[in-house]
C-alpha positions, 0 to 999 in steps of 0.5 A: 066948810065942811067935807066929807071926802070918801076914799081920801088916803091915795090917788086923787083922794090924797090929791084932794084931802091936801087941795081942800086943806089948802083952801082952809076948808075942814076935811073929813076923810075915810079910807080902810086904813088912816095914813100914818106917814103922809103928812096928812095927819098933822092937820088939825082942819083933818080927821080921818074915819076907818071904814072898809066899803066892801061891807056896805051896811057896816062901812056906812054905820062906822061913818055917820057914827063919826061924822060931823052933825052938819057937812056942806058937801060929800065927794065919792072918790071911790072906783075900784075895777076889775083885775085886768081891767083897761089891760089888752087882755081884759075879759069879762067871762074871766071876771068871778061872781065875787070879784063882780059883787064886790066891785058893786058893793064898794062903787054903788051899794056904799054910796048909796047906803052912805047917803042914806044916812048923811043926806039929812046933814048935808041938806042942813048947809046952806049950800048943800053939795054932792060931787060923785067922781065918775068915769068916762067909761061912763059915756056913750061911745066911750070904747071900755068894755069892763063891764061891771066898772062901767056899769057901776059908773053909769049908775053913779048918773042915775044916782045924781039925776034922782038925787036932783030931783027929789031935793031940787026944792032943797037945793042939793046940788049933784055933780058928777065928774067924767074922769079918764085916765089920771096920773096918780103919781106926785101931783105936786110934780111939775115934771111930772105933769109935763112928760105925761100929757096922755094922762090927766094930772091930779091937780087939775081934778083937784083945781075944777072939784075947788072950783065946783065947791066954790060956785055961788047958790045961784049955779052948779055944774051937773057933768063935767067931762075931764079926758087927758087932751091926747086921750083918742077916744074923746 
């Protein structure tokens, strides 16, 4: 199995670049800059693609042209927020028109630009998968009020609910992760996860996105909801 892991060089992407190399899957990874230090690049199952989202058209062009012919699935990890976002003093009239555009650009022009050009690969895998990590800023009543973040991570559920049905008869199957707040320290760190019970480890994304990419034909997971268990707003 082959996958295409955008914005894998850190956080969960780092997290998920090494769970999917441990399950002996091959692992195509993009961020704006390959790491030169984090163990990663030693794998042979793992290549990396540099590409800035924040230029959509181009960022998608330097993908597809180093892409394999054939992916069996897509994971979006990709979420960048405002400067004061999930910060007391957050204020949407303090966000500028650049700082707005750009957050679009990179969290929903680039992806579907990107899956433009790729869809054709993935639907060529006889069990094609697109996984779209998402937020809980994404549901209703979900108390954030970052307004452009949230409204990039709405339009991610539009994206999968169209993808769904226009190639429902190809078997596409989409799903979108509603994560809240993640601890992106070491995610191997037992410790770690102990003393931050209000934050979600990053194995346990990595443990339900496996999962998901495991499940046979006959079934996929269309949302999956994933708060920290002491998380009062859910």
């Amino acid at each position: 199995m082959t996958i295409l892991v955008v914005g894998g060089s850190r956080g969960l992407g780092k997290a998920l670049v090494e769970g999917l190399l441990g399950e002996g899957k091959n692992v195509v990874a993009v961020a704006r800059s390959a790491p030169s230090a984090s163990g990663l690049e030693q794998s042979s199952q793992l290549s990396w693609i540099e590409a800035d989202l924040s230029n959509p058209r181009v960022a998608a062009d330097v993908i597809v042209q180093s892409c394999p012919e054939q992916l069996d699935a897509i994971i979006y990890n990709v979420g960048i927020w405002e400067t004061n976002a999930f910060e007391d003093n957050y204020d949407f009239l303090q966000d500028t028109d650049d700082e707005i555009v750009n957050l679009v650009n990179v969290n929903v022009i680039a992806l579907i630009l990107l899956l433009k050009r790729l869809l054709p690969r993935v639907l060529l895998a006889p069990k094609p998968q697109i996984i779209l990590a998402g937020s809980t800023s994404a549901l209703p009543n979900c108390g954030s009020p970052e307004v452009t973040f949230g409204a990039t991570k709405c339009a991610l559920n539009g994206i999968a609910e169209a993808l769904r049905e226009g190639y429902r008869s190809q078997g596409l199957a989409v799903t979108c992760l509603q994560l809240g707040y993640l601890n992106t320290g070491d995610w191997a760190d037992d410790e770690n996860i102990e003393n931050t019970n209000s934050l979600i480890p990053l194995q346990d994304v990595v443990a339900m996105v496996c999962a998901v990419l495991n499940l046979s034909e006959a079934s996929y997971i269309r949302t999956l909801v994933m708060p920290a268990r002491m998380d009062g707003r859910f």
